[in-house]
C-alpha positions, -999 to 999 in steps of 0.1 A, spaced: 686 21 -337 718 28 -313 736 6 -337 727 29 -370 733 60 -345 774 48 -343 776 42 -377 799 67 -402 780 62 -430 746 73 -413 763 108 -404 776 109 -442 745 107 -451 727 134 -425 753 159 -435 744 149 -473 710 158 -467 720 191 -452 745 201 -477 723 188 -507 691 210 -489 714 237 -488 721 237 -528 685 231 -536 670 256 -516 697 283 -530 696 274 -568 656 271 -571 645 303 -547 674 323 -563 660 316 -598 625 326 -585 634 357 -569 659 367 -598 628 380 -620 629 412 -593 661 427 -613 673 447 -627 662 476 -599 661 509 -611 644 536 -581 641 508 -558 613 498 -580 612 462 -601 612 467 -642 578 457 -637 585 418 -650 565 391 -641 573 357 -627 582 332 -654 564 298 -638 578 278 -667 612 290 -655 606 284 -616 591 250 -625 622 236 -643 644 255 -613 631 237 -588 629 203 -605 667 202 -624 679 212 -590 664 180 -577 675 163 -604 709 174 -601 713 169 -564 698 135 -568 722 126 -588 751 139 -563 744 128 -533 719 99 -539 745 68 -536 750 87 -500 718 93 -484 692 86 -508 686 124 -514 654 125 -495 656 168 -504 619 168 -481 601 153 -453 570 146 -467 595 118 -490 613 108 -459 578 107 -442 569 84 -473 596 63 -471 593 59 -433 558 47 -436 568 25 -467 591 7 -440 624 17 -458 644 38 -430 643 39 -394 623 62 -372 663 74 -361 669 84 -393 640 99 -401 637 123 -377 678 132 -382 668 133 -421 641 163 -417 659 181 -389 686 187 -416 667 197 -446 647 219 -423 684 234 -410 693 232 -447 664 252 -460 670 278 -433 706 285 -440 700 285 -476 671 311 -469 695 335 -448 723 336 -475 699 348 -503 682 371 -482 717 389 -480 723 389 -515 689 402 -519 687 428 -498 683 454 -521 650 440 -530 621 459 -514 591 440 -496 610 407 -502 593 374 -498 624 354 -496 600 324 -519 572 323 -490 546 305 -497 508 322 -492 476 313 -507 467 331 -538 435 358 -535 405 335 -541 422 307 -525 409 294 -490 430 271 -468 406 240 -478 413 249 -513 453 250 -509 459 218 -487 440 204 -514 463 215 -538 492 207 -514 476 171 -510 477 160 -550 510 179 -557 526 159 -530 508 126 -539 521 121 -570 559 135 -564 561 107 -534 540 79 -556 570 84 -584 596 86 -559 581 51 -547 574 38 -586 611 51 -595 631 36 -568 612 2 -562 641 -24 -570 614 -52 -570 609 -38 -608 626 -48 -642 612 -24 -668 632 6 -654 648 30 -681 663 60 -681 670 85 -653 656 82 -618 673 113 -608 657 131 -635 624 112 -635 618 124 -600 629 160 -610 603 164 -639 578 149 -613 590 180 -586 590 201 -621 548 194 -626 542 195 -589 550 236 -592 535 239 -623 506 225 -611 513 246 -575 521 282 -580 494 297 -592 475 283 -558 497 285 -530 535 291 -546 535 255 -542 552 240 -511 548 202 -519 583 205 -493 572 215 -457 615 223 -455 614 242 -486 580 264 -464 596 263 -433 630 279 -444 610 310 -459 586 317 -429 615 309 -402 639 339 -422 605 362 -428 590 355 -396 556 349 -413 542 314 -403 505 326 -420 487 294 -431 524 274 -428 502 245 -410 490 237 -445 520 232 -460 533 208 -435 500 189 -430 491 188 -469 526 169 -478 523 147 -453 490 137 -460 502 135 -499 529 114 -489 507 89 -466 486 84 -492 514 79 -520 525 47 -500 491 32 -491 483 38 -529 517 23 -540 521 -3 -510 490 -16 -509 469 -15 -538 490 -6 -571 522 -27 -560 517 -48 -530 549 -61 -513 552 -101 -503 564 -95 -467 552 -91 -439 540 -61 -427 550 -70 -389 582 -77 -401 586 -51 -424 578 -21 -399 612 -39 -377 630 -17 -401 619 17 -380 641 -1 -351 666 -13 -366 673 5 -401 689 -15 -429 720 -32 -408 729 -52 -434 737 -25 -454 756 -3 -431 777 -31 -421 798 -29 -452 826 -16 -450 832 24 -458 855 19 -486 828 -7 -505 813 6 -529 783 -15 -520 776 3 -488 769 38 -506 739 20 -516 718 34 -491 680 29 -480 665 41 -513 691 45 -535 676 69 -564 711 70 -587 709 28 -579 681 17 -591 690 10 -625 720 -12 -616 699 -31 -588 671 -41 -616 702 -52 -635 713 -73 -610 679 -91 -605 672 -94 -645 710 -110 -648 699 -131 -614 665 -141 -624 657 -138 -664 623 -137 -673 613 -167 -690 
């Protein structure tokens, strides 16, 4: 862990996360609280929130991010994925914990810019997230539970390099997934399914009212994802005592290469990667 803690490429990719986070949060809050304007009276035109829009928003954003950034750090974009790909032995505790202190310091500063340029807004949320009327806390984590589950179980389906039938886009694959997580979400709780995404909103608002449930429902989405994936749809050959070595140690072989390789931007889960690693095993290994 001290060894991945010296390393350049691990700080790349903490300020990737952070600068990624940032863009997210902007683009797909902006685009949900754009439906406000125009302002006439300091009163709203009386418009109503396009989910369909939202939906897309949040999960081209992803997408595109992904897609940036994900030779660099993997473009995590939310702890309950880096909480999934902690538990599915991939990264080290070290870089977990650095991973979801960023997104949560992205989220925040993305928060505090667009509450400046929507000040004029009256009563404004700032994209918190609050259970619908009708809706009890059961009901959301619930909710929070399932949209989470099946955003981490593609993340994990995507980006497992053990398979060979891969196609298309990762990046976007994941994005469509984040995409149906908030059209599944909104209606319920404004979906979270991104305790960051939560956090950034109630930390700027100072409203933390039922926030527990959209930490504690992702998490429990995403540690169920990888025991799902992991252990009953996709088992993995190793060992599990040597597998969980990685939460000590990280992936040293990879940070080892040198800066300037190309290679070594191929980090823990590589979303944008995945394609060219199946490649590499089919060209390696043909199927008979």
């Amino acid at each position: 862990m001290a060894s991945e803690f010296k390393k350049k490429l691990f700080w790349r990719a903490v300020v990737a996360e952070f600068l990624a986070m940032t863009l997210f949060i902007f683009i797909s809050i902006g685009s949900a609280l754009g439906f406000h304007y125009p302002i006439k009276s300091n009163q709203t035109t009386g418009a109503v929130q396009d989910n369909v829009k939202v939906s897309l928003a949040f999960g081209l954003s992803i997408a595109t991010m992904a897609q940036s950034v994900g030779h660099i750090s993997g473009a995590h974009l939310n702890p309950a994925v880096t909480l999934g790909l902690l538990l599915s032995c991939q990264i080290s505790v070290l870089r977990a914990i650095m991973y979801i202190i960023a997104q949560c310091v992205g989220a925040i500063v993305a928060t505090a810019i667009l509450s400046g340029i929507t000040s004029s807004l009256p009563d404004n949320s700032l994209g918190l997230n609050a259970l619908a009327p009708g809706v009890n806390s059961g009901q959301g984590l619930g909710i929070e539970i399932i949209g989470t589950l099946q955003l981490v179980l593609c993340v994990l389906a995507t980006t497992d390099r053990r398979r060979r039938d891969l196609g298309g886009s990762g990046p976007l694959a994941i994005g469509f997934s984040v995409a149906l997580g908030h059209l599944l979400a909104i209606d319920y709780t404004g979906c979270g399914i991104n305790p960051a995404r939560s956090f950034g909103s109630s930390v700027i608002t100072h409203n933390f009212q039922d926030h527990w449930i959209f930490w504690v429902g992702p998490f429990i989405g995403a540690a169920l994802a990888v025991l799902i994936y992991d252990f009953i749809l996709a088992p993995r050959s190793s060992d599990l005592t040597d597998r969980v070595k990685v939460w000590t140690s990280g992936q040293v072989e990879e940070y080892d290469l040198d800066a300037d390789d190309i290679n070594s931007r191929d980090q823990d889960f590589p979303i944008t990667h995945s394609l060219e690693v199946t490649k590499e095993v089919k060209e390696r290994d043909p199927p008979c």
